[in-house]
C-alpha positions in Angstrom: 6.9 1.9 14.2 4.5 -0.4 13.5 2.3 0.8 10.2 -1.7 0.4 11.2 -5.1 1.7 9.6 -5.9 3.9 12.6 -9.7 4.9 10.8 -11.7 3.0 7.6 -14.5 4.9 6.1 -16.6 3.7 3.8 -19.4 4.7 1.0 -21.8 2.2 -0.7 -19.2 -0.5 -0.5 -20.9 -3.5 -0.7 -23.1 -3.7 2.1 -22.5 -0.6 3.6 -24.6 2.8 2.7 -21.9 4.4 5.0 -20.0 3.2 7.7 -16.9 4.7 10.1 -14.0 2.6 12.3 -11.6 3.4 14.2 -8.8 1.0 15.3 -5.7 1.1 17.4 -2.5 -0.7 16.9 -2.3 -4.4 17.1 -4.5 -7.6 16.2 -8.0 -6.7 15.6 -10.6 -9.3 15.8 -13.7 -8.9 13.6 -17.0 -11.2 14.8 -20.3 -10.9 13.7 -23.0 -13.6 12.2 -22.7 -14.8 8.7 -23.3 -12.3 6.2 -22.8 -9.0 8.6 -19.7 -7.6 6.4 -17.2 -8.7 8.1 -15.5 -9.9 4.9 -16.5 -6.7 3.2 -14.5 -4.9 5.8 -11.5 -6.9 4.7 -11.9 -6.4 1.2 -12.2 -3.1 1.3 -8.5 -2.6 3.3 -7.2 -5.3 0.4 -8.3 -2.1 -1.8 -5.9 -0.4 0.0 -3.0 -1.5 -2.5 -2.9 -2.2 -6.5 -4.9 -4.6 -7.8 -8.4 -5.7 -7.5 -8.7 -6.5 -3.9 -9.1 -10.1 -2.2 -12.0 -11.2 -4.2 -10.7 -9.8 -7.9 -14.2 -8.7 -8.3 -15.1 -6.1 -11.0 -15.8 -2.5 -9.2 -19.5 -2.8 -10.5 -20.0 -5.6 -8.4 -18.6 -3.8 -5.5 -20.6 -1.0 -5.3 -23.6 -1.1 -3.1 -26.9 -2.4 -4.8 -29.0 0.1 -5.5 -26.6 2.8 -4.8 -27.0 5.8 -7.6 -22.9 5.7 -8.1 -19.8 4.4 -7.2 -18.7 3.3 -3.7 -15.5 5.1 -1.9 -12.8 3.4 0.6 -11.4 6.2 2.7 -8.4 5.5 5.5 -6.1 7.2 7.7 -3.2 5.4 8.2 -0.5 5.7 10.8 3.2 4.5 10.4 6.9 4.8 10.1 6.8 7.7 7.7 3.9 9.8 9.7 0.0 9.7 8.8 -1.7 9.6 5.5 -5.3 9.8 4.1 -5.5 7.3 1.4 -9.2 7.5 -0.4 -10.1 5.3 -3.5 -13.2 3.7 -5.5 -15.7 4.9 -8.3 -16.2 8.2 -6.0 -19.8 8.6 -7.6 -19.3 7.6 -11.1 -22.3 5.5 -12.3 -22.8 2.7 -14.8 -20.9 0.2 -16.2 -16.9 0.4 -16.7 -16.2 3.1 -14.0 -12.7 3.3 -13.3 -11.1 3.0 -10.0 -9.3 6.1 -8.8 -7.3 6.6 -6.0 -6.1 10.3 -3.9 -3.6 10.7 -1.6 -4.1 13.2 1.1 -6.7 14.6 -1.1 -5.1 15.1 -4.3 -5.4 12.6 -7.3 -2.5 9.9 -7.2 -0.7 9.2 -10.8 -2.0 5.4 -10.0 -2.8 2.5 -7.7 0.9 1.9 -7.2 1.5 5.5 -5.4 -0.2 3.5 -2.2 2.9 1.4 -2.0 4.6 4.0 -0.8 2.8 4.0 2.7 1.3 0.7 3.5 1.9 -2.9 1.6 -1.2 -5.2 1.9 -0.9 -8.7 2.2 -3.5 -11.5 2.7 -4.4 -15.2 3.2 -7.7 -16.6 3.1 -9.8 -19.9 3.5 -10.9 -19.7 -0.2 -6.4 -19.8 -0.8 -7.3 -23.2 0.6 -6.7 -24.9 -2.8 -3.2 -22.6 -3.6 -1.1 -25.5 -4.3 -3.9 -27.6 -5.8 -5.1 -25.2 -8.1 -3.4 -23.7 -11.5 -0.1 -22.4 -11.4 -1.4 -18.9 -12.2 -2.6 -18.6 -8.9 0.5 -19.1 -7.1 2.2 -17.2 -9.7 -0.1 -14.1 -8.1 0.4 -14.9 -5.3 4.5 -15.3 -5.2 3.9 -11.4 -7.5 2.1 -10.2 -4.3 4.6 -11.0 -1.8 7.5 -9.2 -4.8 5.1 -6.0 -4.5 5.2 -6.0 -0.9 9.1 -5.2 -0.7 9.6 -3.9 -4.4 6.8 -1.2 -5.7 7.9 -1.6 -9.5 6.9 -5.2 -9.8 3.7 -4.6 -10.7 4.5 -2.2 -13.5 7.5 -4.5 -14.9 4.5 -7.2 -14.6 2.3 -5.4 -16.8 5.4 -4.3 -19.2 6.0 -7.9 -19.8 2.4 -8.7 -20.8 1.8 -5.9 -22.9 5.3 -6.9 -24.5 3.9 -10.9 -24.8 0.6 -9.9 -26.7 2.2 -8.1 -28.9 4.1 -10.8 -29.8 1.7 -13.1 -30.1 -0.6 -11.3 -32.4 2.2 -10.6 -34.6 2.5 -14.7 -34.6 -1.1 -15.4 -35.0 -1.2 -12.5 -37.9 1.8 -14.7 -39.5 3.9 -11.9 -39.7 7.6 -12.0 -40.8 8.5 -8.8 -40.1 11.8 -9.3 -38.2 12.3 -5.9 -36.4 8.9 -5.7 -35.0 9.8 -9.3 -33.6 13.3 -8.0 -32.0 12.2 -5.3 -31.0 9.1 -7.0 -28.6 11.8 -10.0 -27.5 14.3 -7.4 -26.4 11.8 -5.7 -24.3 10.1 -9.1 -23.1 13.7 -10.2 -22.1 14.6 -7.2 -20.3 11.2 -7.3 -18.2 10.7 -10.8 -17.6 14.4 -11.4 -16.5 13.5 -8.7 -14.0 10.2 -10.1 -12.9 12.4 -13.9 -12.6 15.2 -12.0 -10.6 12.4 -10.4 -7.9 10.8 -14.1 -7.7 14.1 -15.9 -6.8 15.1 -13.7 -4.3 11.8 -13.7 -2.6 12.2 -17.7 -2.2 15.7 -17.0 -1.1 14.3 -14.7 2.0 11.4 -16.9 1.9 13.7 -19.6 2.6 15.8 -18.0 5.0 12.7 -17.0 6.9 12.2 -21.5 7.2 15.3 -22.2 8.2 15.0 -20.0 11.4 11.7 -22.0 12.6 12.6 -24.7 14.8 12.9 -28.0 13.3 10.7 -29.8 15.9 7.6 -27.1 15.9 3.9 -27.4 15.3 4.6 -26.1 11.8 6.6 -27.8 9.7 9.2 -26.3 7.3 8.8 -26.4 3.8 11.1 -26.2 1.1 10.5 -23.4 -1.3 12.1 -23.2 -5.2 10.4 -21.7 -8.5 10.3 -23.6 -12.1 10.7 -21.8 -14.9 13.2 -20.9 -17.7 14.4 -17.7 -16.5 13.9 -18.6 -12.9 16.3 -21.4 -13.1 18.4 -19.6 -15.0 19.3 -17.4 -12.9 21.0 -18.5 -9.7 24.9 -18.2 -10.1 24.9 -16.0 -13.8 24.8 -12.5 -14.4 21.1 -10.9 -15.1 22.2 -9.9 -18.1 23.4 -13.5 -19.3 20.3 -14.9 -18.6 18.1 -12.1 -20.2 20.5 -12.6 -23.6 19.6 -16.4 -23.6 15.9 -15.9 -23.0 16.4 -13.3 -26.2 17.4 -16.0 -27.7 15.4 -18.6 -26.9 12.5 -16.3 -27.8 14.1 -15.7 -31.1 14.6 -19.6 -32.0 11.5 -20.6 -31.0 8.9 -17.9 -33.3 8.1 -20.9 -35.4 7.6 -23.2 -32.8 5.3 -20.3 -30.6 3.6 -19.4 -34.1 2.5 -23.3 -34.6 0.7 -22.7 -30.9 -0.4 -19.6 -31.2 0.9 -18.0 -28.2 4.7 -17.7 -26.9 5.2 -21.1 -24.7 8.2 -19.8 -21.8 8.5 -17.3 -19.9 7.7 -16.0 -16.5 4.5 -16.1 -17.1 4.6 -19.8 -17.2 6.5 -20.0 -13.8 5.1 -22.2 -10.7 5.9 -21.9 -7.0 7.1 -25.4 -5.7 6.6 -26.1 -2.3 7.3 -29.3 -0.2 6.5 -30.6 3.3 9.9 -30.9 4.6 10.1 -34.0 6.9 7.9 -36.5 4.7 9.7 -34.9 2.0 6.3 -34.3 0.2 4.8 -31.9 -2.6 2.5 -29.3 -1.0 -0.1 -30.4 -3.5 -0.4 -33.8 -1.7 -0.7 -32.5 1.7 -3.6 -31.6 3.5 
C-alpha cells in the first residue's frame, strides 16, 4: 500500500496564519503565482522527517512574521502500517532558540527520528541544481538522506561520529597527550564511521543496480555511481571489522599529523559521491 499524506495542517508556518489540505493518493500538482506558498507547502512535509527540512532554515525563520509563537505542521498519514497523526514545530514557544518538538498520535515522540517509522521523506529541487558542482558536503547529505530513507539509525550513528570527531580534535588543538582519552574517542569514531561507510556503499550498490535496469538507449542516460573515501574504499571485499581496525589505526598514526592541522583529516566525513555520465564517459560535474 502505497504510504500518502492524506491531510496537512498548518499554524503560522511561514506564510500561512492557518491553513488545511486534504489529498488523495497519487501525484499531486501544486500551481499558484510566484510567492503563493507553494514551496512553503513543500517545506513543511520535508518537516515531516529528521532534520531541518528542504531549506535547512533555522525554526525562527520559519515561523510566521509577526506571529506571537512558534508555528505547528500537523499531518495524517495513510500507509502500509495503518494511519498516523504526526504533529511537529515550536507549538507556541516564542523567542529565539525554540526547540523543534515533534508528537506522534498525540503524545510526545523521544525525537525526530520516531517519524521514520511511518513515512521516509525524500526530495530534489532546482536550487540541488549545483549538487555535483558544489562542495562535497553537500552530496555527502544528500547520499546520508537517501541511507535514512531505508535505515532509521543512520542519522544517530551520524551524529555519534561527530560528537566522537570534536572531541578529538579539541583534545589535538588543546595539545593533549593523554593517550586513553585518545583511544578511547578513535575506538568509538571507528566503530561509527565504519558503520556510516558500510550504509553509503551499499546504497551505491542498490543505487547502481537500480541503473543497470534502465534501458541503455533511453532519454536518460545511465550514470556510474562509486564513493571516495578511506573507509569507503576500504570496504568492498573485507570484513567490517577489518576495516574499522585499520581506520583505528590510521587514526592512531596520524594524531601528529591531524594535531599540525588542527582537525582529524580522513574519515567519512571527508567522503564524496562520484558520479559519471555513462556513454561520454564524463564526470557529473562537467555535465550540464
Amino acid at each position: 500500500m502505497q504510504t500518502h499524506v492524506a491531510r496537512l495542517s498548518l499554524a503560522d508556518f511561514r506564510n500561512y496564519s492557518s491553513l488545511a489540505l486534504d489529498f488523495a493518493p497519487g501525484a499531486v500538482v501544486l500551481t499558484g503565482d510566484n510567492g503563493a506558498g507553494k514551496t512553503n507547502l513543500l517545506e513543511a512535509i520535508s518537516f515531516l522527517s529528521p532534520g531541518r527540512g528542504l531549506r535547512r532554515a533555522a525554526l525562527d525563520d520559519v515561523a510566521r512574521a509577526g506571529a506571537p509563537g512558534g508555528f505547528a505542521v500537523y499531518a495524517r498519514v495513510e500507509g502500509a502500517f495503518g494511519e498516523v497523526e504526526i504533529g511537529t514545530g515550536t507549538f507556541g514557544e516564542p523567542g529565539e532558540g525554540a526547540a523543534r518538538k515533534v508528537r506522534i498520535n498525540g503524545a510526545p515522540a523521544r525525537s525526530a527520528d520516531d517519524m521514520l517509522d511511518w513515512l521516509r521523506v525524500m526530495w530534489l529541487t532546482p536550487s540541488m541544481d549545483a549538487l555535483f558542482t558544489g562542495p562535497a558536503a553537500e552530496r555527502r547529505r544528500f547520499i546520508d538522506r537517501l541511507v535514512l530513507a531505508i535505515d532509521p539509525a543512520h542519522g544517530r550513528r551520524a551524529l555519534d561520529y561527530e560528537k566522537a570527531m570534536r572531541g578529538r580534535n579539541r583534545l589535538l588543538a588543546d595539545n593533549a597527550r593523554d593517550h586513553a582519552w585518545f583511544e578511547a574517542i578513535e575506538t568509538q569514531m571507528a566503530e561509527t564511521g565504519t558503520a556510516i561507510a558500510a550504509a553509503r556503499v551499499e546504497i551505491a550498490r542498490l543505487l547502481g543496480a537500480m541503473i543497470e535496469r534502465l534501458p541503455g538507449g533511453g532519454p536518460f542516460p545511465q550514470a556510474d555511481v562509486a564513493l571516495s573515501g578511506t573507509l569507503e574504499e576500504a570496504l568492498p571485499g573485507r570484513a567490517a571489522v577489518d576495516a574499522e581496525e585499520t581506520f583505528r589505526r590510521a587514526l592512531a598514526q596520524n594524531r601528529e599529523r591531524d594535531r599540525a592541522a588542527g582537525r582529524t583529516l580522513d574519515g567519512p566525513h571527508r567522503s564524496d559521491l562520484l558520479v559519471r555520465h555513462r556513454p561520454k564517459d564524463m564526470a557529473a560535474a562537467l555535465c550540464s
